[in-house]
N, C-alpha and C positions, 0 to 999 in steps of 0.2 A: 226250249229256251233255258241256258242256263247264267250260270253269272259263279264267277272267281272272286275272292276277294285275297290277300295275301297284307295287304298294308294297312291295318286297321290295330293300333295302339294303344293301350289305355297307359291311367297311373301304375299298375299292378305289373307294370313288366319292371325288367332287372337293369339294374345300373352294371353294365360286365364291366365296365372300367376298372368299378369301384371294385366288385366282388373280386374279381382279381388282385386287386392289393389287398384286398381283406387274406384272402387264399393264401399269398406270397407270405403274408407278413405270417396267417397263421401255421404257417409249414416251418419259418425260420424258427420261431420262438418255439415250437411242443418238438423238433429236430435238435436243438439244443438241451432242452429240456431229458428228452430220452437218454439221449448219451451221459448226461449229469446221473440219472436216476438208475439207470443201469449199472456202469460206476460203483454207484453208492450199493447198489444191491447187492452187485456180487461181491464188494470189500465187507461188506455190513453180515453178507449170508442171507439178507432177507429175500425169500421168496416175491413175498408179498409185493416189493420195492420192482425187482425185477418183471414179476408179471404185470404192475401196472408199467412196466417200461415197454412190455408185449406188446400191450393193451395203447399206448400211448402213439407207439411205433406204427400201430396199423392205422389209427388217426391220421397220420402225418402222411401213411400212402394214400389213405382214402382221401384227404385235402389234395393232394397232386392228381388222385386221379380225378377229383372236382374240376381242378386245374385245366385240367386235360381237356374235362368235358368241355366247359365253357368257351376254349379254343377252339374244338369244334362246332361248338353251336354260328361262331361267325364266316364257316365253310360256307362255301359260296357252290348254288345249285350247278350242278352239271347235268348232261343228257341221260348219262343212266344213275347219279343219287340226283334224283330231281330236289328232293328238299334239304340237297347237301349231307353233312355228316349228325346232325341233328339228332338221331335217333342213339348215336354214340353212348351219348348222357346216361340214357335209360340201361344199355351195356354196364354202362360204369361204375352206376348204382350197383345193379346186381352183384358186379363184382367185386365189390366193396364189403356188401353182405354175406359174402361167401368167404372171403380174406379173414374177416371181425371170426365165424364159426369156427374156421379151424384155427385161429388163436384159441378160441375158448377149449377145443382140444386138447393145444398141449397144455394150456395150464390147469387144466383140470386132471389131466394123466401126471402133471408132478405135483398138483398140490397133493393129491390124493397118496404119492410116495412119500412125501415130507411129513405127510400127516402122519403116516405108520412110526415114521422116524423124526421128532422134532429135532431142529439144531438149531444153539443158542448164537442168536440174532443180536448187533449192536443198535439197540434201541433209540436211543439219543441221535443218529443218523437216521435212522426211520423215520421220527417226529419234524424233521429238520426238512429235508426232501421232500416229504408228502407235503410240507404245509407251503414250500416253494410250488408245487405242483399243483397245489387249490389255486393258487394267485395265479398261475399262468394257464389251466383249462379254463376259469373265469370268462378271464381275459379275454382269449382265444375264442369263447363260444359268443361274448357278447358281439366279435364283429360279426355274426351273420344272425345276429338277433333280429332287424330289419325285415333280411328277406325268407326267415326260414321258412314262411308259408308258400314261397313262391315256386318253391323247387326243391324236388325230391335230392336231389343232393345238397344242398344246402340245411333243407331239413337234417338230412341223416348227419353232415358235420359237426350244424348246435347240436341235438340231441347225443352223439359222442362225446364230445367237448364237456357238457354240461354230467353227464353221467360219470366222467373221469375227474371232475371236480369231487362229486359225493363222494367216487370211489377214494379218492387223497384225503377226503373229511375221515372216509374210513378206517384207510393205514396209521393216520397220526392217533386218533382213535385206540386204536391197537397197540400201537409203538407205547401209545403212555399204559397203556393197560399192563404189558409186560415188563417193562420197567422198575413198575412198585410192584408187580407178583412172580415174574417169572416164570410165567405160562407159555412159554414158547410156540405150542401148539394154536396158540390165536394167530401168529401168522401163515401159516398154510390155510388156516381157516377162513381169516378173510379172503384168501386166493379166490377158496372155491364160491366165497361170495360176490366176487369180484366178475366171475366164470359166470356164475346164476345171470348178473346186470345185464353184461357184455348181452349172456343170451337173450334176454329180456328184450333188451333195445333194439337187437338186431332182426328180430323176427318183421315187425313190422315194416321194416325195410327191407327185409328179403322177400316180404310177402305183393309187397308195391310194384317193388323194380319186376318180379315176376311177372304180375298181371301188366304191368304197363308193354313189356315188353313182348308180351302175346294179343300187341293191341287191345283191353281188355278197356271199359269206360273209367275214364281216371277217377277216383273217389270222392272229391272234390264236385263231381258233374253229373246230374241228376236226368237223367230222359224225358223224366214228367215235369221237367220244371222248362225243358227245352218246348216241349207240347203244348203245356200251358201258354210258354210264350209266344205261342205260332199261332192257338188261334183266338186269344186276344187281340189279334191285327185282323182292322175292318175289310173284310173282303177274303180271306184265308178260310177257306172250308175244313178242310183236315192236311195233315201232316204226315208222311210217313216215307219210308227207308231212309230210315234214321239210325247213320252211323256216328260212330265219335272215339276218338283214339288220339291219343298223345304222341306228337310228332317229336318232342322232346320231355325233359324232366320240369321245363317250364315253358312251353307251347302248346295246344291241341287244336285239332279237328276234326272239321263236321261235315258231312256230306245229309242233302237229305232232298227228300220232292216235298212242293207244297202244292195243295191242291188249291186254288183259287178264283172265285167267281167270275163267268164269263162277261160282268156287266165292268172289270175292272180294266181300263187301258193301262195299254203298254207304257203308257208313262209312269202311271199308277203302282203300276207292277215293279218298273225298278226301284219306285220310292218305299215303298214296302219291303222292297229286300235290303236295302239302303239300312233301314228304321231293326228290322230285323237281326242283320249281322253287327249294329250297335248296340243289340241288347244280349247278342250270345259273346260279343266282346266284354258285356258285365259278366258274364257267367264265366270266361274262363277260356271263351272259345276264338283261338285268334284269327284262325286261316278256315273261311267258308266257303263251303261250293253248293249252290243250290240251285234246283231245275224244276220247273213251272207248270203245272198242268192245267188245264181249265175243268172246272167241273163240270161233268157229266149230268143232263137234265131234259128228263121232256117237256115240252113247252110248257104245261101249266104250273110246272115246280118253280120255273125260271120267271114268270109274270112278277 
């Protein structure tokens, strides 16, 4: 006996409509923004201007390929992707984390040259850009302030966004620093701080998109707490082959056996699994598959 469940929705899922214009709008505004900052960097000489333009530019792929994902997610199942394109997401992730690392490459291979060699940077541009570029990662990060818990890409865009804001707190930071001393050498030095964040930020999303994508238990989703809630329900003995894996960057599921007393009918039984895949829908768990054993007993256990 088993039972499918596929249509089970809570508050906690995603407005794509919305995310979508959120995405659109935040690719036009930090796309503009790069080409401005870039610009200014290579007129200006400022490294620093330029690698947050790097750093900015891989934001704006990573929001397209969010983009991307989310278009896939409303693929429609066919007979051999039975759960559609779905798992895309989790793709996209990764490669987004792996795009962000070799940025942090090269600008860590020329801060590291400019560092041997300073050259004097137009400061007053510096100050002027960066603090344009606080106003618009802000911005940028707060449209997916809502859902960034909901989804590993959405996570990883505010956490970008918002880290490229500090990082422009940084540059103007610097731009005034050199301005009144003439230390040149603070702008490759922020680079390589810049380098340090990028990596900082990106680890945990490289580390996510990895495990989700080798089907690994999303982190978010606990086994003992799936257990607990299995044999809290009257009539449920034990629990076990218990799988759980992420179908997208904001979907998962569960397959699992529930062992169940043989005094429970069949009526019984599907109001329990009913009761049950409402409460792994609070957990996180959207799409359930679960098959029914009766428990094992000889007669005097069973009285």
């Amino acid at each position: 006996m088993h039972d499918h469940s596929h249509d089970h929705h809570h508050a906690h899922s995603i407005n794509i409509t919305q995310v979508n214009k959120s995405l659109i709008v935040g690719i036009l505004l930090n796309l503009i923004f790069v080409v401005v900052e870039f610009v200014a960097g290579f007129l200006s000489h400022s490294l620093a201007l330029i690698s947050d333009a790097g750093h900015n530019l891989s934001d704006v792929g990573s929001l397209a390929l969010a983009l991307l994902a989310f278009r896939l997610l409303k693929s429609k199942a066919t007979e051999k992707f039975t759960y559609g394109y779905r798992k895309a997401s989790i793709l996209i992730s990764l490669l987004n984390a792996v795009i962000l690392l070799i940025a942090v490459g090269s600008i860590g291979y020329e801060s590291i040259h400019r560092f041997i060699a300073p050259r004097p940077v137009a400061t007053n541009v510096i100050i002027y850009v960066a603090a344009v570029g606080i106003v618009i990662n802000f911005i940028s990060a707060l449209l997916f302030f809502r859902d960034r818990e909901k989804d590993l890409n959405l996570k990883g865009a505010y956490l970008h966004l918002m880290v490229d804001a500090l990082v422009s707190v940084g540059v103007v930071v610097s731009g005034i620093i050199m301005s009144y001393t003439q230390w040149f050498w603070i702008d490759p030095f922020i680079s390589l701080i810049i380098m340090v964040v990028i990596l900082t930020s990106t680890w945990n999303l490289l580390r996510d998109s990895l495990s989700l994508s080798m089907d690994a238990v999303p982190t978010s989703i606990k086994i003992e707490s799936i257990r607990e809630a299995a044999l809290k329900l009257p009539g449920v003995k034990d629990i076990h082959h218990i799988h759980v894996w992420a179908i997208s960057t904001a979907e998962n599921a569960l397959t699992a056996h529930l062992v169940i007393s043989e005094t429970i009918s069949h009526e019984e039984t599907s109001l329990l699994k009913n009761q049950f895949k409402h409460t792994l829908a609070h957990l996180g768990i959207q799409h359930v598959t679960l098959e029914t054993e009766v428990e094992e007993c000889n007669e005097e256990a069973c009285r």
